[in-house]
C-alpha positions in Angstrom: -229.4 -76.8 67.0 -232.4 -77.8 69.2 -234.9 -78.2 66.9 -236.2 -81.3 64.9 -235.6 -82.6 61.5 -237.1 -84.7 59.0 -235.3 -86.8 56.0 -237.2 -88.5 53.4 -236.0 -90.7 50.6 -236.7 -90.2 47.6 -238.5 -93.3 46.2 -238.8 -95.2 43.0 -241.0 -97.7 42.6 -242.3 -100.4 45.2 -239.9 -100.6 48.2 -238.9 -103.5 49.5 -236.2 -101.9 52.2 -234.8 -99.3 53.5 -232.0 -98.1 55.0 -230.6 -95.0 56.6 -226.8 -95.0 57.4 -225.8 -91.8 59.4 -222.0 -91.5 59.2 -222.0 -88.8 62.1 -218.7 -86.3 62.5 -218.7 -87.4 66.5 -219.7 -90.6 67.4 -219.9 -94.3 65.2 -222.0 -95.3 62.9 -225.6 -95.6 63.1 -228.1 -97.4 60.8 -231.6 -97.7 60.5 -233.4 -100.3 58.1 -237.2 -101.2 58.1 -238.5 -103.7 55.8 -241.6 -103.2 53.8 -242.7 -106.7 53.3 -242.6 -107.6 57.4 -243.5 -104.1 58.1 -240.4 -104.2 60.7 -237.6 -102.0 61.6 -234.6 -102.1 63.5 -231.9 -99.8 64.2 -228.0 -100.8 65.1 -226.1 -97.9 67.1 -227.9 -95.0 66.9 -228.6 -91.8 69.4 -232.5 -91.9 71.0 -233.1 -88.8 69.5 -233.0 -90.1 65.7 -235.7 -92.7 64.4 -238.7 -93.4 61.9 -240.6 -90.8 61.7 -244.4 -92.9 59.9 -245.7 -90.4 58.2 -248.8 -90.9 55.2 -247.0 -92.0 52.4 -245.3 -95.2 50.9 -242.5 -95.0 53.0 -241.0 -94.2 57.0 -238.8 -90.8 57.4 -236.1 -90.6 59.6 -236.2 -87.6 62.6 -233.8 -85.9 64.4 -235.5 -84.7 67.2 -234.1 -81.9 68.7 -230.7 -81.8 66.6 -227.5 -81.4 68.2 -223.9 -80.5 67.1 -222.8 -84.6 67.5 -225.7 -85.2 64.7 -223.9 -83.0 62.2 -222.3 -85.8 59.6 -223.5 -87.7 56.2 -226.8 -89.4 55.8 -227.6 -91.7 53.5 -230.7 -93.3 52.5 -230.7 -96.1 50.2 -234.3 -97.4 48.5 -234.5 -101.1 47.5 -237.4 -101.3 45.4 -239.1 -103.2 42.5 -237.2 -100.8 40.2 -233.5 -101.3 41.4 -231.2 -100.0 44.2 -231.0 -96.3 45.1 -228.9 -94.2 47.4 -228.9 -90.8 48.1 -226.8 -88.6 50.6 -227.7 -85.6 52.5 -224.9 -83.6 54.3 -226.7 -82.4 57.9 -224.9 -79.4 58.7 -225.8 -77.4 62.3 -225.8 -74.2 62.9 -225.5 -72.9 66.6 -226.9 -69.2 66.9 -224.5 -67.4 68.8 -225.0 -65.0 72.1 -224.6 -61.6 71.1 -223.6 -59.2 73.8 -222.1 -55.6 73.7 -220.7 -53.8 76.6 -218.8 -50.9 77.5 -214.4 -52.1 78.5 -212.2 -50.9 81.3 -211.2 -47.3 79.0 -215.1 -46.8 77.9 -215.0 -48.3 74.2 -217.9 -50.3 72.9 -217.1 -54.4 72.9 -219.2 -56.4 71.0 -219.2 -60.1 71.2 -220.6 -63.2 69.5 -220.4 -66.6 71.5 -220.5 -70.0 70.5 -221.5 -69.5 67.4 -221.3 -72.1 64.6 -220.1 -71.0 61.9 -218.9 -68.1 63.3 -220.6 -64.4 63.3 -219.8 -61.8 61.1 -219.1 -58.6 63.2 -220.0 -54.9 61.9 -219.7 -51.6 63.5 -222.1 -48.0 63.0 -220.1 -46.1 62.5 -217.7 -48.0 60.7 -214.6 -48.8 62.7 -210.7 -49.9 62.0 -211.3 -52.4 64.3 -210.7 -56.7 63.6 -212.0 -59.0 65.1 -210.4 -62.0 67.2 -212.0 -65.4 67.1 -211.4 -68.3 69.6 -212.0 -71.6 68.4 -214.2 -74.3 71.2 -213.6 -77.9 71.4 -217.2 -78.2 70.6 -216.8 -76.8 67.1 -218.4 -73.0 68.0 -216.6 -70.1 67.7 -216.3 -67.1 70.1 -216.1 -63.9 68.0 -215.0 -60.4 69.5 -214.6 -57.1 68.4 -213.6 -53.8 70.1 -214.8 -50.6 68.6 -211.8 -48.8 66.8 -212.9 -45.1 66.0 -211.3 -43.9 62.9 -210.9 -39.8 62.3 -214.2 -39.3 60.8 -216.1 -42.2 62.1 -217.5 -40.5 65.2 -219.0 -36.9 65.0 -219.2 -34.4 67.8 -223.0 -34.8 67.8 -222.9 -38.2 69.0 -221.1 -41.3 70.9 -223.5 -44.2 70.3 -222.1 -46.8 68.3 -224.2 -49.8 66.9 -222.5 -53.3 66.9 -224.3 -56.0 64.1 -224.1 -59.8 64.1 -225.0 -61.4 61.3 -225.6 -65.5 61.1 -227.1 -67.7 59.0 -229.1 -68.8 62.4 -230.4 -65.2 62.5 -229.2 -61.5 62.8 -229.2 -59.3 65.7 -228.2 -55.1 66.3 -228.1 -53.0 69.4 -226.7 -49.7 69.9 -224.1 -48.1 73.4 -223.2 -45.1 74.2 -219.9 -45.8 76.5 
């Protein structure tokens, strides 16, 4: 989410068209067609933040300037050229890095939450802990993720309190360490 994207076709021959058709999961359907022989495009529907993209080559790209959850959906590009018709599909899928954040609750054990993630975090404690964690569901298709620090009988030592909470995400992973 928030950054740009670029989709070419793959192309066979000499174009003479084409056509994007984005099939979006939120939203109605979008096309995009620019013809070769005219050197014209035009576009039917679609969000200001996705168009050609002309870029050195035989043929436009489509962009998706700074991609947002309501661009997630099918895309399909479909090359008419000297050689015949061809489509192909790409499935945009967005992931939303979520906001990590561990604190200390009301009886001093560590909390360690993940929000508004998409898909949602995995959650792991150092030491390891009992403990599962809850998810709650957003309209918007992100997922909160919590988990409270469940010390088993020989997960914490004497020597120290400090437990480390990890998120991991395909957006990115992230660690930190409290001592409640």
């Amino acid at each position: 989410v928030g950054d740009s994207s670029v989709l070419t076709c793959p192309l066979k021959g000499t174009i003479t068209m084409l056509r994007w058709t984005i099939n979006p999961k939120a939203g109605g359907l979008c096309s995009l067609v620019y013809r070769a022989d005219t050197n014209m495009t035009n576009r039917t529907n679609c969000h200001d933040n996705i168009n050609w993209k002309f870029i050195p080559g035989p043929a436009p790209a489509l962009e998706i300037q700074q991609v947002g959850i309501a661009q997630e959906g099918n895309y399909t590009c479909e090359e008419v050229s000297t050689e015949g018709n061809f489509p192909t599909t790409y499935h945009l899928a967005v992931l939303v890095p979520p906001r990590p954040r561990l604190f200390c609750d009301e009886q001093g054990s560590p909390v360690c939450e993940a929000a508004a993630g998409k898909p949602p975090a995995q959650l792991s404690w150092v030491p390891e802990s009992s403990s599962t964690a809850e998810e709650k569901g957003h309209d918007n298709g992100t997922v909160t993720v919590l988990s409270r620090f469940t010390a088993g009988s020989t997960s914490v030592t004497n020597v120290t309190n400090v437990t480390t909470c990890m998120v991991s995400h395909p957006a990115g992973n992230w660690n930190q360490s409290i001592a409640c």
